[in-house]
C-alpha positions as CSV (number, residue, x, y, z in Angstrom):
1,X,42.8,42.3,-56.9
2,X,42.0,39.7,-59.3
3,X,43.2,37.0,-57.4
4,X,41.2,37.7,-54.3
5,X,37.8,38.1,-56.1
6,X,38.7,35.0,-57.6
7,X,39.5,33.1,-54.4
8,X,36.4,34.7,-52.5
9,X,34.1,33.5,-55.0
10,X,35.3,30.0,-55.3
11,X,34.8,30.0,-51.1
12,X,31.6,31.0,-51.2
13,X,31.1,27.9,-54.3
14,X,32.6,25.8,-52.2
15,X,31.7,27.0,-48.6
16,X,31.1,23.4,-46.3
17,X,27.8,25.6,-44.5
18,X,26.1,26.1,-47.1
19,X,23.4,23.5,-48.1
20,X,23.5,21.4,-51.1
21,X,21.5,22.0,-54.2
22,X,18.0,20.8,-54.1
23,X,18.3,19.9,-50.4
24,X,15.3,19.5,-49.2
25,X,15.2,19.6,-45.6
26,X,13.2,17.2,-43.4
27,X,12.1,15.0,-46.4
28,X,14.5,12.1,-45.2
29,X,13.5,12.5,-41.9
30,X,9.8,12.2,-42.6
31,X,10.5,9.3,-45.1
32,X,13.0,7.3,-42.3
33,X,9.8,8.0,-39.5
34,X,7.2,6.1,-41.9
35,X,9.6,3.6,-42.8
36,X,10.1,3.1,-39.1
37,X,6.4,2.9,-38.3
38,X,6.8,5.0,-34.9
39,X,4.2,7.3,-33.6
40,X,6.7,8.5,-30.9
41,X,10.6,8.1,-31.2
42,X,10.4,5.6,-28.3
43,X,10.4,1.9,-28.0
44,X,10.3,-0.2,-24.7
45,X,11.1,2.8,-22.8
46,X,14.1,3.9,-25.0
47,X,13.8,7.7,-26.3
48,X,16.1,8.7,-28.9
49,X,16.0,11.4,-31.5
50,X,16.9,11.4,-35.5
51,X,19.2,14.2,-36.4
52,X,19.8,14.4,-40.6
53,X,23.4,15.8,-42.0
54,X,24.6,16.3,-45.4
55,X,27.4,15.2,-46.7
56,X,27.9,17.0,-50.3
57,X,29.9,15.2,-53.4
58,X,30.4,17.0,-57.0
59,X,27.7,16.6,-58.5
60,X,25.4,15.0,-55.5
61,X,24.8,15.2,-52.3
62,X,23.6,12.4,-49.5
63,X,21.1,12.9,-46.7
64,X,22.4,10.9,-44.2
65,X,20.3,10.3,-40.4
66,X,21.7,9.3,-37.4
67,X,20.1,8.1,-34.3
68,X,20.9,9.9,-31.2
69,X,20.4,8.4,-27.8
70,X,21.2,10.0,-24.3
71,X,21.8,8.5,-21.3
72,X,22.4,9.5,-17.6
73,X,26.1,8.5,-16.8
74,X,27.1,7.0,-13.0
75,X,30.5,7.4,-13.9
76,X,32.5,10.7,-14.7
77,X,34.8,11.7,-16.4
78,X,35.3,12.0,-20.6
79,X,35.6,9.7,-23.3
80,X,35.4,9.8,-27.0
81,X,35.0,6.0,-28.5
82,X,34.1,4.5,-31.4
83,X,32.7,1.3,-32.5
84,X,33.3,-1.1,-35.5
85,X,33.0,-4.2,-36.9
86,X,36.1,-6.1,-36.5
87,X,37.5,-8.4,-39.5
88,X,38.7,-7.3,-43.3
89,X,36.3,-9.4,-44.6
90,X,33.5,-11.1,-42.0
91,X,32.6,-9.6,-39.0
92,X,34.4,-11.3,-36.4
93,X,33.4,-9.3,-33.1
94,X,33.1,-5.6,-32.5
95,X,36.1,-3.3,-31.9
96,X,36.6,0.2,-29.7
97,X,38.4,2.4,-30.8
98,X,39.6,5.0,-28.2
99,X,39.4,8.9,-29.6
100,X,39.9,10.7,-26.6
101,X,39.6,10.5,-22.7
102,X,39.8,8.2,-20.8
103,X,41.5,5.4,-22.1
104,X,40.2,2.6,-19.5
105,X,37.0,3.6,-20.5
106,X,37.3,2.1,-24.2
107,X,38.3,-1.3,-22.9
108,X,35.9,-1.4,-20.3
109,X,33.1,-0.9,-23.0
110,X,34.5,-3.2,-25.1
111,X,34.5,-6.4,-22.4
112,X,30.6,-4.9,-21.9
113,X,29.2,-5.1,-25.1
114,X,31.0,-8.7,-25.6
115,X,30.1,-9.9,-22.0
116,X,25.7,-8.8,-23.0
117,X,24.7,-11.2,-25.2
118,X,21.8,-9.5,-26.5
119,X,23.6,-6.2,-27.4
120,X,26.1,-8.2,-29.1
121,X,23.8,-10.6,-31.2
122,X,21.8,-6.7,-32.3
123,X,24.7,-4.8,-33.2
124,X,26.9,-8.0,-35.4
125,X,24.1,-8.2,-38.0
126,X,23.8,-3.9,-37.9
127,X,24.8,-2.8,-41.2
128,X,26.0,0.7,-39.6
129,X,28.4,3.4,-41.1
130,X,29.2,4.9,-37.8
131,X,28.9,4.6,-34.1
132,X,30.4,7.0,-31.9
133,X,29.6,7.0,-28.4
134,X,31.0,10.1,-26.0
135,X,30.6,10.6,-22.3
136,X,31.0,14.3,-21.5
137,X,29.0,16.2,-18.5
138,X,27.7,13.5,-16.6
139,X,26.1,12.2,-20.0
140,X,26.6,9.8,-22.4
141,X,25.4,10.4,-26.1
142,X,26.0,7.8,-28.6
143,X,25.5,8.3,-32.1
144,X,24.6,6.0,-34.4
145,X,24.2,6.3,-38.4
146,X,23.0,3.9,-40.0
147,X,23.2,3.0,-43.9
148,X,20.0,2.6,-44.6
149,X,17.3,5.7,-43.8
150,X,19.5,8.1,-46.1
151,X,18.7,9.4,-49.3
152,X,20.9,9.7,-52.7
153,X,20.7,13.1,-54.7
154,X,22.3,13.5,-57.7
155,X,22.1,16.3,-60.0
156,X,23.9,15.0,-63.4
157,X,21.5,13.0,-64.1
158,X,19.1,14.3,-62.0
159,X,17.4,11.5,-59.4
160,X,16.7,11.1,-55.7
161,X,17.0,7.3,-54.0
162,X,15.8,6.9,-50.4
163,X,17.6,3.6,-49.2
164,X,14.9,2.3,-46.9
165,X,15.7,0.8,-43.7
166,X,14.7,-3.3,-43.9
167,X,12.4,-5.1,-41.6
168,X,15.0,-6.4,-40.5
169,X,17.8,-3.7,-40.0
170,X,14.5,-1.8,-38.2
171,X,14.6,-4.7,-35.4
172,X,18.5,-4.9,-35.0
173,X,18.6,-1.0,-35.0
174,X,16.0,-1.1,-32.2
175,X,17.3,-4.0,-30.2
176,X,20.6,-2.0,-30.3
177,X,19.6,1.1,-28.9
178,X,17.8,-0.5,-26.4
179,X,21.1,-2.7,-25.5
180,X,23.3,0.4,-25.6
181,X,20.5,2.8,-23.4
182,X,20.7,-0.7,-20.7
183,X,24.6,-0.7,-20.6
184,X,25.0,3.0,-20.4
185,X,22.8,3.5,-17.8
186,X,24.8,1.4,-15.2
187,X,27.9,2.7,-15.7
């Protein structure tokens, strides 16, 4: 009887649904709009959304923001990629990496975004943690987080950091989504 009050109340501690303590929600997102300095989450016809996530530690928690971008798919079919920097220690090109689906699919994407220059010169400077791009339903839907436009919390000693997005990081960002939303849409 012991045991299993003891093992229900270290689930519910340790329960993954649960928010963090002294998550605040939205406060990344509003901080990440302003540092993007868009009215509408649109830029040269590209519409995407920002979605925030935590991801909790042991005595912190991040707020971390991905940009989500949809886009009509000609082709059908399902496909579950991801995309990288290649190279251990300088980026050296960019890398799929099949994760379900179609496995022609990953290779042709991979030719793509190194046969379009401009998508390629946006996304080699990108400082991004993940990009995952799926093709499900007639849609595709990449994801994108970025490292910047996420906040630290940490309880022991207690402090918040928001890691701004750069000027910089803002253009590539935007440049890629709008290189991504171009290659999507014809295939």
């Amino acid at each position: 009887m012991v045991i299993a009050t003891l093992r229900q109340k270290l689930f519910e501690l340790f329960r993954a649904d649960r928010a963090p303590s002294g998550y605040r929600p939205g406060l990344t997102l509003e901080r990440l709009r302003r540092n993007l300095g868009l009215a509408q989450l649109e830029v040269d016809g590209v519409a995407f959304e920002i979605v925030e996530r935590t991801e909790s530690q042991l005595l912190m928690h991040l707020v971390l923001t991905e940009f989500v971008l949809r886009v009509p798919a000609a082709t059908q079919g399902m496909a579950c990629l991801e995309v990288h920097h290649g190279g251990a220690i300088r980026r050296s090109g960019m890398r799929v990496r099949q994760r379900g689906g179609d496995p022609t699919l990953g290779r042709e994407l991979q030719a793509c975004i190194e046969a379009d220059a401009a998508l390629f010169a946006a996304l080699m400077p990108l400082d991004f943690k993940r990009l995952r791009i799926g093709l499900q339903g007639g849609q595709w839907c990449v994801r994108l987080e970025h490292m910047g436009g996420s906040e630290v919390v940490n309880r022991l000693p207690a402090f918040r950091r928001y890691i701004a997005l750069s000027a910089v990081q803002r253009e590539h960002l935007l440049a890629s989504l709008a290189g991504l939303q171009r290659l999507l849409s014809s295939r």
